[in-house]
C-alpha positions in Angstrom: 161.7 99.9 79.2 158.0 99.3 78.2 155.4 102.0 78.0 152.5 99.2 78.0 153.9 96.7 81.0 150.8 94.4 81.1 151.3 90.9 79.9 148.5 90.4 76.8 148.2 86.0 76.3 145.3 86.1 75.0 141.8 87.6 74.6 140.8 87.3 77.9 143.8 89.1 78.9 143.0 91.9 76.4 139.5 92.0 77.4 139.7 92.4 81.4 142.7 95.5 80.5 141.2 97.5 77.6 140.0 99.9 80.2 142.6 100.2 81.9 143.5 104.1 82.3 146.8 103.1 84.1 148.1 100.1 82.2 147.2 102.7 79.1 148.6 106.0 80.1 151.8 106.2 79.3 151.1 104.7 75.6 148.9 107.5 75.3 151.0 109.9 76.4 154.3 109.2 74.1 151.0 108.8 70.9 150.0 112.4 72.3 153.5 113.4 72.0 154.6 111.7 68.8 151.2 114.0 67.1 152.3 117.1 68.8 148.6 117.1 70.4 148.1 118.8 74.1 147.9 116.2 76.7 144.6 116.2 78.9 143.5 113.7 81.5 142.5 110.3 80.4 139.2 109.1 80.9 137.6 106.0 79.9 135.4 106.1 77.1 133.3 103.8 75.1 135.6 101.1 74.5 134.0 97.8 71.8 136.5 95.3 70.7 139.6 97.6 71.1 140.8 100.1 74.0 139.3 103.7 73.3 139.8 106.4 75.8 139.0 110.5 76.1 141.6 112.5 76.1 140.8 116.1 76.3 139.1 117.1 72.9 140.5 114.0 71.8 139.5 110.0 71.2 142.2 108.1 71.5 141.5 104.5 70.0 144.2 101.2 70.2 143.8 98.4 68.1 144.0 95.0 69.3 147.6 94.7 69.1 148.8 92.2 66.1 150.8 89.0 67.9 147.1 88.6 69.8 146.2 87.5 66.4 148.7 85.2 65.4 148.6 83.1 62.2 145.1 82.4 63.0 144.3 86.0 61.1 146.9 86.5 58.7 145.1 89.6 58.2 145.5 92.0 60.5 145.6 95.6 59.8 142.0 95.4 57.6 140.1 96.1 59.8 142.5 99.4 61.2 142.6 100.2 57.6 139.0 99.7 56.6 138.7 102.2 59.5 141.0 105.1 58.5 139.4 104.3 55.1 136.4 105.3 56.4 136.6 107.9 58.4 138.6 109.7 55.6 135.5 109.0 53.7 132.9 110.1 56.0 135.0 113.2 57.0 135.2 114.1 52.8 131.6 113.7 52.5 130.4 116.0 55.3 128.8 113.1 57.4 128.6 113.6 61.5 131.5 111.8 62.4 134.8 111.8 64.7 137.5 113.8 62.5 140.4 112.2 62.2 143.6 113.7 63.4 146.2 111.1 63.5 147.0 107.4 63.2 150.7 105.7 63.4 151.8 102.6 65.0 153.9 102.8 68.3 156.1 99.8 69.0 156.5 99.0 72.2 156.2 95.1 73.8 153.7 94.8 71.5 152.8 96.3 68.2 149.9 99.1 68.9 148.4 101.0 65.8 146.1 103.8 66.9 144.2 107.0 65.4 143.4 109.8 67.9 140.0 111.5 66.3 138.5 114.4 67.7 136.1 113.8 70.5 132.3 113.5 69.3 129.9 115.0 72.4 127.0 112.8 72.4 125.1 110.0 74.4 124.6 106.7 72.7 121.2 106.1 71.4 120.8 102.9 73.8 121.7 105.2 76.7 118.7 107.5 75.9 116.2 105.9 73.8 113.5 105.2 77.3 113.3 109.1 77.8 112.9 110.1 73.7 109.4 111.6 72.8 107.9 109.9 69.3 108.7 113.5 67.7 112.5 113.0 69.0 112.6 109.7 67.1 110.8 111.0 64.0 113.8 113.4 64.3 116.6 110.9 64.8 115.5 108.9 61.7 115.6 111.7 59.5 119.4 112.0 60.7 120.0 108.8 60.2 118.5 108.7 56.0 120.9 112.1 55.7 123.6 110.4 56.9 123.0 107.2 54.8 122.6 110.1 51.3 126.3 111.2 52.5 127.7 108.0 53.3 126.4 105.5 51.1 128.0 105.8 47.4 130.0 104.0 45.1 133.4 104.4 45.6 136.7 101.9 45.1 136.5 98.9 47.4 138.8 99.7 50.4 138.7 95.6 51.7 139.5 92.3 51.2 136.1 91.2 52.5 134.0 89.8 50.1 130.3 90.3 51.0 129.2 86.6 49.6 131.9 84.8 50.8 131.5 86.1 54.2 128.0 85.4 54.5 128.4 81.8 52.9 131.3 81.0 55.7 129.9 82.8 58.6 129.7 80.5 61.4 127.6 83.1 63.5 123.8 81.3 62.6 125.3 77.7 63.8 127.1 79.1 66.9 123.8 81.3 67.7 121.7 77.7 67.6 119.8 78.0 64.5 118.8 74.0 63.7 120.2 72.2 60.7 117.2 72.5 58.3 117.4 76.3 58.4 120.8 76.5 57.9 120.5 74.3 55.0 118.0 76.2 53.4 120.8 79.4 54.5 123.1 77.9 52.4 121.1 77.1 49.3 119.4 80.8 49.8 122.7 82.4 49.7 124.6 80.0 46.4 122.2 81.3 44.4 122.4 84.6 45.6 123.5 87.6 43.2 124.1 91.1 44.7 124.0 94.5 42.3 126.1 97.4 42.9 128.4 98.1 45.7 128.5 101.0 47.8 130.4 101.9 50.8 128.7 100.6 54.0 128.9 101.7 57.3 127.9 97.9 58.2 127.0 98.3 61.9 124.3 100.5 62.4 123.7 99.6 66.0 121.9 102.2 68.6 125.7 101.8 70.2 127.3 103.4 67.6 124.6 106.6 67.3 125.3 109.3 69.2 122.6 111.8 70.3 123.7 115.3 71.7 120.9 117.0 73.4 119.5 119.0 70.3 118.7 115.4 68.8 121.5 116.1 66.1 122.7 112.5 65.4 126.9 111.0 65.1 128.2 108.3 63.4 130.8 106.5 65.3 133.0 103.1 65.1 133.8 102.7 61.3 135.9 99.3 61.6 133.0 96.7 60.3 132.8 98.8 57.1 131.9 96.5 54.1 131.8 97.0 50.1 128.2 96.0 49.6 125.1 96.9 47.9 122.8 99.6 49.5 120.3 97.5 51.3 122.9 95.4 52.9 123.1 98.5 55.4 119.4 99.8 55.2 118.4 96.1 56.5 120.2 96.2 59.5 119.3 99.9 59.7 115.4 99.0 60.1 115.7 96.1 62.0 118.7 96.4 64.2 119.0 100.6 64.6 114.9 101.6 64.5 114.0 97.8 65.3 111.0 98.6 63.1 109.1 100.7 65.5 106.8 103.3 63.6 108.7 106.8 64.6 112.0 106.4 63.3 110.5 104.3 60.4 108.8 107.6 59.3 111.6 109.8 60.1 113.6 107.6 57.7 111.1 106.6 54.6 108.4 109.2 55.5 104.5 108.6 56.6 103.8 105.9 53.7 106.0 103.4 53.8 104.9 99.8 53.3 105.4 97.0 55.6 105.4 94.9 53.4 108.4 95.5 51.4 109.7 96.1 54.5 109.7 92.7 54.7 110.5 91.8 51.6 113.8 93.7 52.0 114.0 91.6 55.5 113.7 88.1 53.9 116.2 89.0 50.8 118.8 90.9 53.0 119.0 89.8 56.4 120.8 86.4 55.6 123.1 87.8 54.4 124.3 90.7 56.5 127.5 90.0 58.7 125.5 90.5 62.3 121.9 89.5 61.6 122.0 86.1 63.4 122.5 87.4 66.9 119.5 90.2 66.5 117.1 87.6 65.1 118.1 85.2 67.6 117.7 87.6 69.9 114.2 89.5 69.0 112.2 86.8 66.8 113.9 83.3 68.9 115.0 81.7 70.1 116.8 80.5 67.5 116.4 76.7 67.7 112.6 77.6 67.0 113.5 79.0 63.8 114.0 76.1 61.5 112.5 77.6 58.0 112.6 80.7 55.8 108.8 80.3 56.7 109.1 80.4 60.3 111.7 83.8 59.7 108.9 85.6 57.3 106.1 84.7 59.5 108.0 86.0 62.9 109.5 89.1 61.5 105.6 89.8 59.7 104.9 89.8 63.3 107.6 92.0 64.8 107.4 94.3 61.9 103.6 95.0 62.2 103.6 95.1 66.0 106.4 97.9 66.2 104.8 99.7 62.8 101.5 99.8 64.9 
């Protein structure tokens, strides 16, 4: 008999159950006893593309099980693996972080790999962000640059994702709208791109994924979009997605002095080709059929970035 009854077809199917404390519960429960770790009750918890529930002191987190992915990703297990990668690596280098306790694979009706991490108390920075003072945010950005000092440093490459390759095949500017001139001018931008060194990156530095307790001490959470890539491949997502440029955490971060303008600079050379960017420009500078030129990009994010700097 099946722990994990539910029928899974497709993502749909995945999607409308990954919450589900009952269709869950006794999957959890024979993971909590395979680990030898206390069972507590199970509460919902903040779930993204794969099932993640509280259990006790305890995060409990289910990967997308692997016959949901068929041929049509060949591939799965990276991103489980670029995971456990780095958690190990944030845990070894003292960064604010879930500690990994366990990971295994339970097969039931379908293939489940999991990793149960200690619990991280904290509200997500999206949750909170309305009631923070300007000192608060000063506060949080400072966090944030210590976390990056930890985090971001060379070390062996733990994917098969190649930076370039992904950002010359992803299909996320075209499906987001942008017109045909810009993403021609996407495409020449990025062939003659060359990137430095590589670093370990975090790669999705998204106020959903920082956790704030109520002393302001920031978390790190949700390690699975990892990517070997230079440094400012994750400060440009940092500024513009995490801070979205606004003046406070931009001074927590770089301090009273920095420049907008190489903010921008860093903007215009980094944002095409980070993994997520097309959805946050399409989103804050669009819409994104009105972006048809690197020109129209540099003169909109000017904009945005002296507005919030202000």
């Amino acid at each position: 008999m099946h722990l994990f009854t539910e029928s899974l077809n497709n993502w749909d199917d995945w999607h409308d159950r990954k919450k589900s404390i009952p269709a869950f519960a006794p999957l959890i429960e024979c993971i909590m006893q395979k680990e030898n770790l206390s069972l507590a009750t199970v509460e919902t918890a903040m779930p993204g593309t794969n099932a993640v529930f509280k259990v006790g002191e305890y995060a409990v987190k289910i990967f997308v099980p692997q016959e949901l992915y068929g041929d049509a990703h060949k591939g799965y297990g990276i991103d489980v693996n670029v995971e456990l990668f780095g958690l190990k690596w944030a845990n070894e280098k003292g960064v604010p972080s879930p500690k990994l306790i366990a990971s295994g694979v339970v097969e039931d009706k379908y293939c489940f790999r999991y990793m149960v991490m200690e619990y991280v108390c904290g509200i997500a920075l999206d949750k909170i962000e309305v009631k923070l003072s300007y000192k608060d945010k000063v506060t949080i950005g400072r966090h944030v640059r210590n976390i990056t000092q930890k985090l971001d440093l060379p070390c062996e490459n733990f994917t098969s994702t190649d930076v370039m390759e992904f950002a010359k095949n992803n299909n996320g500017w075209k499906d987001e709208g942008f017109p045909e001139s810009f993403l021609v001018e996407l495409s020449a931008f990025l062939e003659k791109f060359h990137i430095g060194q590589s670093v370990y990156c975090h790669g999705d530095f998204h106020k959903g994924n920082i956790l704030v307790d109520a002393d302001m001490n920031v978390s790190l959470v949700d390690f699975a979009d990892a990517m070997y890539a230079p440094a400012e491949y994750e400060l440009v997502y940092i500024v513009s997605s995490l801070f979205g440029f606004e003046k406070p955490y931009m001074e927590g971060y770089f301090g009273e002095n920095y420049v907008v303008d190489d903010i921008l600079e860093l903007c215009m050379m980094w944002l095409p080709v980070h993994a997520w960017s097309h959805g946050m420009l399409a989103e804050i500078i669009g819409p994104a059929k009105e972006i048809t030129s690197f020109v129209v990009m540099r003169e909109r994010l000017k904009d945005w970035i002296e507005q919030a700097s202000r």
